[in-house]
Biopython code that builds the backbone (N, CA, C, O; Angstrom):
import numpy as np
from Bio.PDB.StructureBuilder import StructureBuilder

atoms = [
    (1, "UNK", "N", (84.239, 11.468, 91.586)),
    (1, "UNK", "CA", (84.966, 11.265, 90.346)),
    (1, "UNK", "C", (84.075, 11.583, 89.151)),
    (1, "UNK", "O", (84.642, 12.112, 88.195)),
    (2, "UNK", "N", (82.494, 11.293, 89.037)),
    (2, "UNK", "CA", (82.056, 11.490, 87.995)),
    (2, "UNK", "C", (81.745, 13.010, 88.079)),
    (2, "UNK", "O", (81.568, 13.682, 87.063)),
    (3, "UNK", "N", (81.694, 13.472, 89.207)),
    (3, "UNK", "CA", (81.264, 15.127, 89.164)),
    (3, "UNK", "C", (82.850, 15.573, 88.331)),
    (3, "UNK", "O", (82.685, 16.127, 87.244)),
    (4, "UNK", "N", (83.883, 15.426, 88.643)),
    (4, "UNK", "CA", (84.551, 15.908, 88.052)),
    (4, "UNK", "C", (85.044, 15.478, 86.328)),
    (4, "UNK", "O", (85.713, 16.213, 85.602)),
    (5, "UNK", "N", (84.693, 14.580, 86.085)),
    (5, "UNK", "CA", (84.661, 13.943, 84.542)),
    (5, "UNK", "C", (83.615, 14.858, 84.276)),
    (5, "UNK", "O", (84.195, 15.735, 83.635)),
    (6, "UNK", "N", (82.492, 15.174, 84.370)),
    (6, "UNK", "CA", (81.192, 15.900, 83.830)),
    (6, "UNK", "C", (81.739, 17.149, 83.545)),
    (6, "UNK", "O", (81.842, 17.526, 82.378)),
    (7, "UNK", "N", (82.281, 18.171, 84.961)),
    (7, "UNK", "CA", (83.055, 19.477, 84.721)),
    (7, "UNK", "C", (83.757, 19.801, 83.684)),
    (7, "UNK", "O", (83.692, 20.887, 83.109)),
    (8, "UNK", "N", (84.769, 18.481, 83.265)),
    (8, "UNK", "CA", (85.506, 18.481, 82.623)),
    (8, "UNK", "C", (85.154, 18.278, 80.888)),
    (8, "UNK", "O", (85.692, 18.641, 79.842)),
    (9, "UNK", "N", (84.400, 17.786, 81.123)),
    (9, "UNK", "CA", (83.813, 17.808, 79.749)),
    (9, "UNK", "C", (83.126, 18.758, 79.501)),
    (9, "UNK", "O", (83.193, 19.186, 78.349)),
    (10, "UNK", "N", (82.138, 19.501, 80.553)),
    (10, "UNK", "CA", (81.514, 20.815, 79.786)),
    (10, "UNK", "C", (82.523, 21.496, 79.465)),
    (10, "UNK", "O", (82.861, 21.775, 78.315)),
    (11, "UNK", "N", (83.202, 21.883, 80.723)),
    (11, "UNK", "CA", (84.876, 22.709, 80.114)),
    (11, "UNK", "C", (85.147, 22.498, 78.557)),
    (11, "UNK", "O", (84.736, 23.308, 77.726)),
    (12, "UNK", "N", (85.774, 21.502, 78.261)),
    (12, "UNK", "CA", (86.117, 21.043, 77.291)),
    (12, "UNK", "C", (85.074, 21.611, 75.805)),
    (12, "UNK", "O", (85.534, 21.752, 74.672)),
    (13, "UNK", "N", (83.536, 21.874, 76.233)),
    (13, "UNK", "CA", (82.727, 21.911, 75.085)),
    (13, "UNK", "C", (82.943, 22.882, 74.843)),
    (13, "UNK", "O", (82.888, 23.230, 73.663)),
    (14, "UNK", "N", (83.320, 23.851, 75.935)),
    (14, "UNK", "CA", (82.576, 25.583, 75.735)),
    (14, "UNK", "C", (84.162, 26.332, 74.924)),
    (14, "UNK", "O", (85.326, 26.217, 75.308)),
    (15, "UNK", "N", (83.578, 27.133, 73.640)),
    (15, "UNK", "CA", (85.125, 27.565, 73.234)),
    (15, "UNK", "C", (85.514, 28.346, 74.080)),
    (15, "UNK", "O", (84.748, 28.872, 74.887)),
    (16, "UNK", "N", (87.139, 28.616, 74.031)),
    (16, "UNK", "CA", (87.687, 29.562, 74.831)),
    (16, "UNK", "C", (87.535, 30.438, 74.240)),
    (16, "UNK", "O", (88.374, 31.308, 74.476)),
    (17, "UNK", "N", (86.682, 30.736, 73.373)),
    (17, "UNK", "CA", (86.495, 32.426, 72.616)),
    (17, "UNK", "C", (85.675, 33.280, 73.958)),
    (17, "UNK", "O", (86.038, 34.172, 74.724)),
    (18, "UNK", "N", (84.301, 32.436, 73.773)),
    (18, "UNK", "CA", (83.306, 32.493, 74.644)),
    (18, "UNK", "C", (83.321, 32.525, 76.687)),
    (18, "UNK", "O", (82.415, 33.012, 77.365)),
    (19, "UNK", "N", (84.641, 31.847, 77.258)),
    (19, "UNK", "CA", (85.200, 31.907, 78.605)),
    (19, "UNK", "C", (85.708, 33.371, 78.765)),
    (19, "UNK", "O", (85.444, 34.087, 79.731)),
    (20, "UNK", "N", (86.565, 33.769, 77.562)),
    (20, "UNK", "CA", (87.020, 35.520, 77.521)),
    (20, "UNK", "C", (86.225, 36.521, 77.213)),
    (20, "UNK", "O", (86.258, 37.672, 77.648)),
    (21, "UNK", "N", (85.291, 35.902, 76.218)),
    (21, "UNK", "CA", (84.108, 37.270, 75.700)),
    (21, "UNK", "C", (83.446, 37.410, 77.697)),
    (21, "UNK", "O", (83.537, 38.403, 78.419)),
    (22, "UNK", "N", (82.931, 36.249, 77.996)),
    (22, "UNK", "CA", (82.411, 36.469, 79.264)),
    (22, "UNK", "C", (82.984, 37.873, 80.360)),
    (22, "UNK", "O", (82.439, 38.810, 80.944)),
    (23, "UNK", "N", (84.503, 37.296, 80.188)),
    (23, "UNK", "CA", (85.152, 37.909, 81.194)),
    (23, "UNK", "C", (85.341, 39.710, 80.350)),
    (23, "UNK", "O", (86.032, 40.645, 80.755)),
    (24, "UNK", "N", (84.840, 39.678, 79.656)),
    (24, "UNK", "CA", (85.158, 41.338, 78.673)),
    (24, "UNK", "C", (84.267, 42.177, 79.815)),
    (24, "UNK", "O", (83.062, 42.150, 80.067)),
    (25, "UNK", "N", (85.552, 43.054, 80.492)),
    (25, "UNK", "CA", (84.756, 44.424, 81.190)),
    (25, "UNK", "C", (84.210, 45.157, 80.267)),
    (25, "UNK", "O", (84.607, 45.120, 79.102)),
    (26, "UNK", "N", (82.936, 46.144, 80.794)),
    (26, "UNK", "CA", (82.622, 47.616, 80.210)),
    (26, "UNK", "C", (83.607, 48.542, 79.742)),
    (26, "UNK", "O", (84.383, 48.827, 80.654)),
    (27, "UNK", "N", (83.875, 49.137, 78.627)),
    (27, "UNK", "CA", (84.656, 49.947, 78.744)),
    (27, "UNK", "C", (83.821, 51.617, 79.052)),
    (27, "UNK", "O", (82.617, 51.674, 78.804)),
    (28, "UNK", "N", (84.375, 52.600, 79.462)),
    (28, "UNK", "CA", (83.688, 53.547, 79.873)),
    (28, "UNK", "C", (84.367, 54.925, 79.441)),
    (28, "UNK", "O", (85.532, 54.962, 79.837)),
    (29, "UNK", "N", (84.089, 55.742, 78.942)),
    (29, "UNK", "CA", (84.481, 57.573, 78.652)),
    (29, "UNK", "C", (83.808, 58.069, 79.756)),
    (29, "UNK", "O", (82.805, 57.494, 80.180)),
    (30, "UNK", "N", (84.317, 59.228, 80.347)),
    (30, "UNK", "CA", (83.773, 59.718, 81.534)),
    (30, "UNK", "C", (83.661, 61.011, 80.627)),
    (30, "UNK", "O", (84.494, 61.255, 79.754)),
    (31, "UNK", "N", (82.175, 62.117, 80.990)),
    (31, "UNK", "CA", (82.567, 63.172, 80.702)),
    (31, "UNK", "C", (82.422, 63.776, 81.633)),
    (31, "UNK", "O", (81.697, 63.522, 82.596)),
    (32, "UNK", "N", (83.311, 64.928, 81.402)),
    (32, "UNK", "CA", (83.414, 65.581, 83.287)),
    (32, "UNK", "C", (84.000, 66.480, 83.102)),
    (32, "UNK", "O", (85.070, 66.041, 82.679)),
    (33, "UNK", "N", (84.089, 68.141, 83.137)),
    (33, "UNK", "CA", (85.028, 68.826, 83.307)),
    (33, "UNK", "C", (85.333, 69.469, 82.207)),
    (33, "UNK", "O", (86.483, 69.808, 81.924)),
    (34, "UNK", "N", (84.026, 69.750, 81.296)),
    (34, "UNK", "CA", (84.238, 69.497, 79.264)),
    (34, "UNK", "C", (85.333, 68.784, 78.911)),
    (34, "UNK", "O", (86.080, 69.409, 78.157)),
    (35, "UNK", "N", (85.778, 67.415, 79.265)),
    (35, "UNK", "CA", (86.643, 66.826, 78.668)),
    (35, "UNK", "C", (86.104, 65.092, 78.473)),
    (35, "UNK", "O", (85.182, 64.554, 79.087)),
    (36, "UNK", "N", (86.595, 64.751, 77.901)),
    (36, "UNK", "CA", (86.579, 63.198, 77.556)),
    (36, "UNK", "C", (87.208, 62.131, 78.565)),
    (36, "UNK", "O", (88.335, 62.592, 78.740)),
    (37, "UNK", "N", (87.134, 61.195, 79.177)),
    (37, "UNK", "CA", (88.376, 60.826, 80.075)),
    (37, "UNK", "C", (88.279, 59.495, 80.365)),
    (37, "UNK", "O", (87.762, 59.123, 81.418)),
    (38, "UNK", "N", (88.945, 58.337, 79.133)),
    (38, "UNK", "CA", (90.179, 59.224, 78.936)),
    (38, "UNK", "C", (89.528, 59.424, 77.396)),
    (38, "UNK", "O", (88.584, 58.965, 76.753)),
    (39, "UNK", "N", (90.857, 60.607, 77.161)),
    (39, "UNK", "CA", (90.813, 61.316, 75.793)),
    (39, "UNK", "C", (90.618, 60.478, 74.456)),
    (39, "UNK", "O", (89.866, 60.485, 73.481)),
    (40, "UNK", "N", (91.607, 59.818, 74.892)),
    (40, "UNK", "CA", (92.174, 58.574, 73.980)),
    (40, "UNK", "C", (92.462, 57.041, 74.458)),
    (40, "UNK", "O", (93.126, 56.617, 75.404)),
    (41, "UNK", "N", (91.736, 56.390, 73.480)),
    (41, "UNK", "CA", (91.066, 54.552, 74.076)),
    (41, "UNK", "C", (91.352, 53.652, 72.985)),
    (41, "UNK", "O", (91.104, 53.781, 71.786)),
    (42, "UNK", "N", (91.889, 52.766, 73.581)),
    (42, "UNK", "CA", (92.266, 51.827, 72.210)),
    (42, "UNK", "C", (91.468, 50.485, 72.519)),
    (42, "UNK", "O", (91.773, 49.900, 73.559)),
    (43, "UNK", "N", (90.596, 50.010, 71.810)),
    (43, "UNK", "CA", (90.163, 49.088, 72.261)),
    (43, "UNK", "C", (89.485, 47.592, 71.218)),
    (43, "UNK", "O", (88.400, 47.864, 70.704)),
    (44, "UNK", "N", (89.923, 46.401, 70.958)),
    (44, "UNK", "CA", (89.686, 45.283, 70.415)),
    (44, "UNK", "C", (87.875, 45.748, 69.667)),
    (44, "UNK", "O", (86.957, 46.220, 70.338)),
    (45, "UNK", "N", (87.811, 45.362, 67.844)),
    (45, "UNK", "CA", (86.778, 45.218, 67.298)),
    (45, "UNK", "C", (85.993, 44.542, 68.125)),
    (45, "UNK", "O", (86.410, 43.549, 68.721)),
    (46, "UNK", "N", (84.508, 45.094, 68.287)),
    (46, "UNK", "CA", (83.529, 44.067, 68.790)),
    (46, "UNK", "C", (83.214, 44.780, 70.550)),
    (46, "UNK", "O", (82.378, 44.389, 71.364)),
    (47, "UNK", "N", (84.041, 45.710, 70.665)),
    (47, "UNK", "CA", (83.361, 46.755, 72.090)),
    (47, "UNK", "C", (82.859, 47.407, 72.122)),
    (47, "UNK", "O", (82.728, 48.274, 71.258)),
    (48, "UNK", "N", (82.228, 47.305, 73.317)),
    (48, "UNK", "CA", (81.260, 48.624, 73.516)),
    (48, "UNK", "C", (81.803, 49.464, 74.359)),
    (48, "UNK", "O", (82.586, 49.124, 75.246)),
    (49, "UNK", "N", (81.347, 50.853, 74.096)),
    (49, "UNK", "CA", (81.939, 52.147, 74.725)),
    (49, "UNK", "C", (80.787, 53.504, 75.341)),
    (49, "UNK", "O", (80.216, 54.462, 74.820)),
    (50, "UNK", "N", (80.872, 52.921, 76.689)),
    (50, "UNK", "CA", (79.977, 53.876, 77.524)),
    (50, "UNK", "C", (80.237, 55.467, 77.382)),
    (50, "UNK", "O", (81.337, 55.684, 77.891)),
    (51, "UNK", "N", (79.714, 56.574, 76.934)),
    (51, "UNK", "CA", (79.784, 57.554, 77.372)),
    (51, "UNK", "C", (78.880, 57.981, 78.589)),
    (51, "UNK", "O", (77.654, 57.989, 78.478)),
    (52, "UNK", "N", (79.541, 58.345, 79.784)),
    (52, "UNK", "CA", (78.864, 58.721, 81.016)),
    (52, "UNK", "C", (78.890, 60.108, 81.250)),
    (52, "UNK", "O", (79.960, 60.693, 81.422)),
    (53, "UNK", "N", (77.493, 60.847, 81.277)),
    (53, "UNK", "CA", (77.844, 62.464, 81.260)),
    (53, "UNK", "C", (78.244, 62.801, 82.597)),
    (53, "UNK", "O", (77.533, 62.279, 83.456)),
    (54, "UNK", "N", (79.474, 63.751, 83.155)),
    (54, "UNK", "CA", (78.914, 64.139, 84.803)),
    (54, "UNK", "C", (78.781, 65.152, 85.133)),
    (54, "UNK", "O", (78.749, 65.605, 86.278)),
    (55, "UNK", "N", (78.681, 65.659, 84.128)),
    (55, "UNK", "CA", (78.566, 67.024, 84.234)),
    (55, "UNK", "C", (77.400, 67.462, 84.570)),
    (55, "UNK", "O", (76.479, 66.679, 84.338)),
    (56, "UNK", "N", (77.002, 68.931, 85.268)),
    (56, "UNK", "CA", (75.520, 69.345, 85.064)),
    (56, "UNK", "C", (74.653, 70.098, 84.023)),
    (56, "UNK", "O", (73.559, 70.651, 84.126)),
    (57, "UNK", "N", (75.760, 69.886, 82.682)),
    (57, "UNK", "CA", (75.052, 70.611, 81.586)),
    (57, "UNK", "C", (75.321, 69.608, 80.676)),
    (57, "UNK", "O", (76.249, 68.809, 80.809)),
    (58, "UNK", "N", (74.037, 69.632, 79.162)),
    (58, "UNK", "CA", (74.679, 68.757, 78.008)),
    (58, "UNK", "C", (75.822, 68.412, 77.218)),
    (58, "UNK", "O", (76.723, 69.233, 77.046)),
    (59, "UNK", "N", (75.855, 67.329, 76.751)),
    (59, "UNK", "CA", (77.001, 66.776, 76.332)),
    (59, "UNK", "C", (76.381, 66.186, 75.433)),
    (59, "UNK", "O", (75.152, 66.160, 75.379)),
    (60, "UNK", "N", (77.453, 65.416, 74.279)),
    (60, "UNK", "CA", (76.871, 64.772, 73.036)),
    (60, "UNK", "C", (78.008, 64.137, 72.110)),
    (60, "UNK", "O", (79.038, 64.809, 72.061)),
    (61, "UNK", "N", (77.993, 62.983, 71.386)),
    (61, "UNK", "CA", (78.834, 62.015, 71.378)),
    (61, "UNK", "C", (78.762, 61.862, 69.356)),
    (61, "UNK", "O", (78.257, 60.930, 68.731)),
    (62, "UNK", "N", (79.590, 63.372, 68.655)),
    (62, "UNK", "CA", (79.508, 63.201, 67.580)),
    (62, "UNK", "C", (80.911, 62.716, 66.716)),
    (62, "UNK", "O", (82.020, 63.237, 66.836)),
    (63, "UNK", "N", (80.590, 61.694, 65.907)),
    (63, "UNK", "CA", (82.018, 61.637, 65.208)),
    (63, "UNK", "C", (82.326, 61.863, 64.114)),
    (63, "UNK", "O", (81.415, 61.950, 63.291)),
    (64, "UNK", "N", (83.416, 62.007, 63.769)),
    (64, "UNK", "CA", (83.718, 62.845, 62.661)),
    (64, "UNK", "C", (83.324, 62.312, 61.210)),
    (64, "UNK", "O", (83.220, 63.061, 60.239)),
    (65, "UNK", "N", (83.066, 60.596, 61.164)),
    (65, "UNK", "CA", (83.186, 60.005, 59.848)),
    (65, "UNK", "C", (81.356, 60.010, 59.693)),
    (65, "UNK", "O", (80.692, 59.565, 58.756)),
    (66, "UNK", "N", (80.838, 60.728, 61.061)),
    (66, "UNK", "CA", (79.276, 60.528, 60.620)),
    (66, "UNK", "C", (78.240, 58.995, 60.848)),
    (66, "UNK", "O", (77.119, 58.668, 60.459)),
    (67, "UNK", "N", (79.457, 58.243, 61.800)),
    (67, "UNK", "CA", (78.440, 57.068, 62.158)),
    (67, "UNK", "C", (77.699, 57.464, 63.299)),
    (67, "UNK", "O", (76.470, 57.523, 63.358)),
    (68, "UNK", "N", (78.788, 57.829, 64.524)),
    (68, "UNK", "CA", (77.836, 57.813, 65.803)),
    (68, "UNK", "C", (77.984, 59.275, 66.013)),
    (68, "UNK", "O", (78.868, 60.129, 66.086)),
    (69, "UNK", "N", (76.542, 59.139, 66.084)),
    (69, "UNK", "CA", (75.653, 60.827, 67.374)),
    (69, "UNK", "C", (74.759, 60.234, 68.086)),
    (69, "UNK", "O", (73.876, 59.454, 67.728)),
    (70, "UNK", "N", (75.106, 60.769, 69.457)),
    (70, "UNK", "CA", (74.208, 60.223, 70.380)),
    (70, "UNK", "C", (73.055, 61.646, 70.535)),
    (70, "UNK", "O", (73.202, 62.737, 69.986)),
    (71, "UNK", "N", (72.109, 61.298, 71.292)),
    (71, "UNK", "CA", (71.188, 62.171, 71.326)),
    (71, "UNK", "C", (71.751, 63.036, 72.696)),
    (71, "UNK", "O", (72.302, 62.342, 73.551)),
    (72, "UNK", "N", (71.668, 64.204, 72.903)),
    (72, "UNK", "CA", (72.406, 65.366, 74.109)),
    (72, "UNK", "C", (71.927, 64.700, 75.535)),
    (72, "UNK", "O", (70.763, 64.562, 75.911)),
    (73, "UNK", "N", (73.165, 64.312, 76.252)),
    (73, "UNK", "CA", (73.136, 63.646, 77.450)),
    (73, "UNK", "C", (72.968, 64.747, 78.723)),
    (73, "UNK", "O", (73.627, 65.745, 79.013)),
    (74, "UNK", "N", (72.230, 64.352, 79.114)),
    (74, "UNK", "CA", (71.861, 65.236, 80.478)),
    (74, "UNK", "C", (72.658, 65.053, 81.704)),
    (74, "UNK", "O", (73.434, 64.208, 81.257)),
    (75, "UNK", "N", (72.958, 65.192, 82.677)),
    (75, "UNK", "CA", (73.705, 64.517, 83.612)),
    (75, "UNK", "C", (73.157, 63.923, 84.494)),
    (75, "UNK", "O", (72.268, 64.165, 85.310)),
    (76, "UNK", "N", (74.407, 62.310, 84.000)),
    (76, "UNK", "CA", (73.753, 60.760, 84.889)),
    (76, "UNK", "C", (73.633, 59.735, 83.488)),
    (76, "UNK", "O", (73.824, 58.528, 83.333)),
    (77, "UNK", "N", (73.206, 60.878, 82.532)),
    (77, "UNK", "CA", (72.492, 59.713, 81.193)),
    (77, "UNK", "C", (74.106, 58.913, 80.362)),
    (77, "UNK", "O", (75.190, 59.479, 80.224)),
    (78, "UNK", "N", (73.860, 57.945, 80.075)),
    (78, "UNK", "CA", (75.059, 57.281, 79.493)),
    (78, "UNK", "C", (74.562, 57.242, 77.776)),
    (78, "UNK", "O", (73.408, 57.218, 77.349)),
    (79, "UNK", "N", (75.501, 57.245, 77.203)),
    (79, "UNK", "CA", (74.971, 56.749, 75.428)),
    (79, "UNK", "C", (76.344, 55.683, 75.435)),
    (79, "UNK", "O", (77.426, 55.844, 76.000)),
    (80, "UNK", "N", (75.807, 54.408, 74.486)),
    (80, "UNK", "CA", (76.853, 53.318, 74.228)),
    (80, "UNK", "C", (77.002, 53.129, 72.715)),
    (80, "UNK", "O", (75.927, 53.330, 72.149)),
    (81, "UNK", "N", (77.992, 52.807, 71.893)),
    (81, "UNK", "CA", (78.512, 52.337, 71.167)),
    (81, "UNK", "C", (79.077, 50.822, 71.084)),
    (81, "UNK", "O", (79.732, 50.416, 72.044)),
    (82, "UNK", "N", (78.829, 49.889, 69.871)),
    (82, "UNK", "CA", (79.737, 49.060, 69.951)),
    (82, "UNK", "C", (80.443, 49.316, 68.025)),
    (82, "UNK", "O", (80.091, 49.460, 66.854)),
    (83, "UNK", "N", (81.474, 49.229, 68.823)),
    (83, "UNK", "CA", (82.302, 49.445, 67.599)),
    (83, "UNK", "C", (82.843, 47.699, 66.632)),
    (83, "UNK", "O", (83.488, 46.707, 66.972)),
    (84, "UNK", "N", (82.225, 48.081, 65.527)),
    (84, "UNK", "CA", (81.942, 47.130, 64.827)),
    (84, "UNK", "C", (83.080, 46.838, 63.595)),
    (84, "UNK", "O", (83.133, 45.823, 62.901)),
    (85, "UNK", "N", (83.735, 47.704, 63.544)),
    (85, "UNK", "CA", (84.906, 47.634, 62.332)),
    (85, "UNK", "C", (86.100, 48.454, 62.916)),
    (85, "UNK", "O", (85.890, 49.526, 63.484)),
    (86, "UNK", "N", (87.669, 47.810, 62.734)),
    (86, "UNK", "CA", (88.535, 48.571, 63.054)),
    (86, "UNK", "C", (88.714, 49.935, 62.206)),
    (86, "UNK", "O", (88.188, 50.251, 61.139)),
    (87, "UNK", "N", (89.610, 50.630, 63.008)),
    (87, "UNK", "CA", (89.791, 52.087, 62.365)),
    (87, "UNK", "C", (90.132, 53.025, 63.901)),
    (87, "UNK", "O", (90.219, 52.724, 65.091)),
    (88, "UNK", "N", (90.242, 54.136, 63.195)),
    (88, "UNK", "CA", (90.593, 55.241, 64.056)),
    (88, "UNK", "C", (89.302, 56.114, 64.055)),
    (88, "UNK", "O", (88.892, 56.498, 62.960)),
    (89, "UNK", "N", (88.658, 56.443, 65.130)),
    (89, "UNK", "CA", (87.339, 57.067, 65.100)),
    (89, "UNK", "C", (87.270, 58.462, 65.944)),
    (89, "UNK", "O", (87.196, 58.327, 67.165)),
    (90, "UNK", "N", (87.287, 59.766, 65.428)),
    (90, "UNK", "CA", (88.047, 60.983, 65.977)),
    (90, "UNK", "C", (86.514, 61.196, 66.367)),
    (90, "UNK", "O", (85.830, 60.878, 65.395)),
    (91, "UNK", "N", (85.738, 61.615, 67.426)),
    (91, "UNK", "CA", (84.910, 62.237, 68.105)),
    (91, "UNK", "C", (84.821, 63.606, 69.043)),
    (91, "UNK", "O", (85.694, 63.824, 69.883)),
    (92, "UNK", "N", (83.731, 64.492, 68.846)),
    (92, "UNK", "CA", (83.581, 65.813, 69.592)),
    (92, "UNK", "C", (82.098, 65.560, 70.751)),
    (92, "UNK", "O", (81.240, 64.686, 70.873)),
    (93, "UNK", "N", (82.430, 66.893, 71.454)),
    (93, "UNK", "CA", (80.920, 67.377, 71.753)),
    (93, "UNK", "C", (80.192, 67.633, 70.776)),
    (93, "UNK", "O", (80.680, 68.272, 69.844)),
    (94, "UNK", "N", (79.202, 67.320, 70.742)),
    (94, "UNK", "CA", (78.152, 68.245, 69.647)),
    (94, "UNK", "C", (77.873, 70.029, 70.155)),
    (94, "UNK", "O", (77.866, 71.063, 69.488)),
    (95, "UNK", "N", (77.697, 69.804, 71.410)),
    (95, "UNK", "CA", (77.681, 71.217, 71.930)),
    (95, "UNK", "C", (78.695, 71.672, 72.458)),
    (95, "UNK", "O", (78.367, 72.615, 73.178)),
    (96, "UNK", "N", (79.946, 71.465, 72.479)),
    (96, "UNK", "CA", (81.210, 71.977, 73.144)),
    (96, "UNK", "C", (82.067, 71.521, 72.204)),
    (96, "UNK", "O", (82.624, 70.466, 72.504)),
    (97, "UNK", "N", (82.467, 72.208, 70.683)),
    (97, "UNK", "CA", (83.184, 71.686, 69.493)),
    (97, "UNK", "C", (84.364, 71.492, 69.826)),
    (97, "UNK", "O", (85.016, 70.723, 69.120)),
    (98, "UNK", "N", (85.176, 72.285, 71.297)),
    (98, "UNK", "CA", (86.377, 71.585, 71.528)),
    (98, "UNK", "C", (86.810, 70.709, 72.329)),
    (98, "UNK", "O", (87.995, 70.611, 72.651)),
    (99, "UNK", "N", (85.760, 69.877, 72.791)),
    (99, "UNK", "CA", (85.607, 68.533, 73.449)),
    (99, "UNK", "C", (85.962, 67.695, 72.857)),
    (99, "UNK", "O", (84.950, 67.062, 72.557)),
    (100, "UNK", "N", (87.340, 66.929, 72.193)),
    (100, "UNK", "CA", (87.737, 65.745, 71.649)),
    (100, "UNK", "C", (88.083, 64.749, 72.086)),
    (100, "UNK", "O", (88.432, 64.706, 73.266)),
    (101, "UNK", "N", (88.105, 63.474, 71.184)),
    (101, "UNK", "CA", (88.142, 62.418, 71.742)),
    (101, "UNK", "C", (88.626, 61.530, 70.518)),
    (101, "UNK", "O", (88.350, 61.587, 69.319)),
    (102, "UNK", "N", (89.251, 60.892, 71.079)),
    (102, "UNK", "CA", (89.482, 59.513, 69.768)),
    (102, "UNK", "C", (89.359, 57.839, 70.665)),
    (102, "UNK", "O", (89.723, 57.450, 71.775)),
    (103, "UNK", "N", (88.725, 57.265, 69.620)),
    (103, "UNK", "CA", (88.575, 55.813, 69.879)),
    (103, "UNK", "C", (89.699, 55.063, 68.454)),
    (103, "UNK", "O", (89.711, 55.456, 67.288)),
    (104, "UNK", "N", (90.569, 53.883, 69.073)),
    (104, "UNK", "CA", (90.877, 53.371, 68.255)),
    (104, "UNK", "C", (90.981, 51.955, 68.107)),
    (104, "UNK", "O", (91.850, 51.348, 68.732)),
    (105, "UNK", "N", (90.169, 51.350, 67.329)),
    (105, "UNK", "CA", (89.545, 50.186, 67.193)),
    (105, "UNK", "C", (90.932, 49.133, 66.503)),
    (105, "UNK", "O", (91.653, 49.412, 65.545)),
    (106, "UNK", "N", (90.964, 47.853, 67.400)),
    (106, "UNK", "CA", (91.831, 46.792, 66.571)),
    (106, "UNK", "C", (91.122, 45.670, 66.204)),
    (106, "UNK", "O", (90.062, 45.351, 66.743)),
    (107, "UNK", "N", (91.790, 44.893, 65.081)),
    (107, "UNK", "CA", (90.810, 44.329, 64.216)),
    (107, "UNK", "C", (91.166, 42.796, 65.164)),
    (107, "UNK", "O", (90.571, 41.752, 64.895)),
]
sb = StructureBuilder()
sb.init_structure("model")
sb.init_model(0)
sb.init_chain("A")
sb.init_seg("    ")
for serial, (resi, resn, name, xyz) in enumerate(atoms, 1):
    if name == "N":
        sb.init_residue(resn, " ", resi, " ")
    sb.init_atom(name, np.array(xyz, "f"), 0.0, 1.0, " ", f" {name:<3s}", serial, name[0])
structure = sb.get_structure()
């Protein structure tokens, strides 16, 4: 009985903000194929966003408003983002200009 009064009270301390941030998967962009995948990602302020190269030539993670450039990914290498303010965030290859992508951030 007291093991479970104790449970119950840590329960009780910890916010439920913090029980869900826990449970927050990776989110992931695959690149593969000169494409983005997926193309288009909608995802809650406050994520992070894997780019995974798989290709066997460079890749590179530029966006249009000039926040994020990743440095040219080799294949295997990942670059991450966490997106810190909502908005719509249109992204290319740096080396393959018709490689697009959009991220869209909710507040």
């Amino acid at each position: 009985m007291f093991r479970e009064f104790c449970a119950a009270a840590l329960l009780a301390a910890v916010p439920l903000s913090a029980v869900f941030a826990a449970e927050a998967k990776p989110v992931v962009v695959t690149i593969h194929d000169n494409s983005f995948t997926p193309a288009v990602l909608t995802v809650p302020k406050g994520t992070a966003v894997s780019w995974v190269n798989r290709d066997d030539y460079l890749h590179s993670v530029l966006d249009e408003g000039g926040q994020i450039e990743s440095p040219s990914l080799e294949a295997g290498e990942t670059f991450s983002w966490t997106f810190g303010e909502a908005g719509s965030f249109i992204y290319h290859c740096g080396v393959h200009g018709s490689m697009t992508g959009r991220i869209d951030v909710t507040p």
